[in-house]
C-alpha positions, -999 to +999 in steps of 0.1 A: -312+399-868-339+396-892-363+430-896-399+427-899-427+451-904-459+450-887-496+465-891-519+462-859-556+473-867-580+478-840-565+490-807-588+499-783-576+528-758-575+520-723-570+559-717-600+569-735-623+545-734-646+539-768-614+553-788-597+526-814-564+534-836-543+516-854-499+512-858-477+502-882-440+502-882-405+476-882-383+464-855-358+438-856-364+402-840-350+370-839-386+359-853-419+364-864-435+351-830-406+373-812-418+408-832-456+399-824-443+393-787-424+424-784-451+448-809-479+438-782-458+446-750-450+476-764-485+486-775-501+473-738-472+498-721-486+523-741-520+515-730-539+499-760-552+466-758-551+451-795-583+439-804-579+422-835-548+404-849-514+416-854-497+412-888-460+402-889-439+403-920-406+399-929-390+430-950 
C-alpha cells in the first residue's frame, strides 16, 4: 500500500471554540482520495473540523 503524507492547515477546535491548529503526518492508503478520507475522520474523532483544504502527497 502506497504511503502518503499530509498537511492540514486551519482546524478549528470544536472543544475550544475560537482555537485553530494545524497537523501534518503519513499513513498508508490505497489512494490519495482514501488518505484525505481517512486524515478527516480521524481529525473530526478528534474534534477538529478542517476548515481549509487538506493536502495529500505521495512519499
Amino acid at each position: 500500500m502506497p504511503k502518503y503524507s499530509f498537511t492540514a492547515e486551519r482546524l478549528a477546535d470544536s472543544l475550544a471554540p475560537g482555537e485553530v491548529t494545524s497537523a501534518s503526518g503519513t499513513l498508508n492508503a490505497s489512494s490519495p482520495q482514501a488518505a484525505k478520507d481517512a486524515v478527516e475522520r480521524s481529525l473530526r474523532s478528534r474534534g477538529y473540523e478542517p476548515t481549509s483544504s487538506i493536502t495529500i502527497t505521495q512519499k
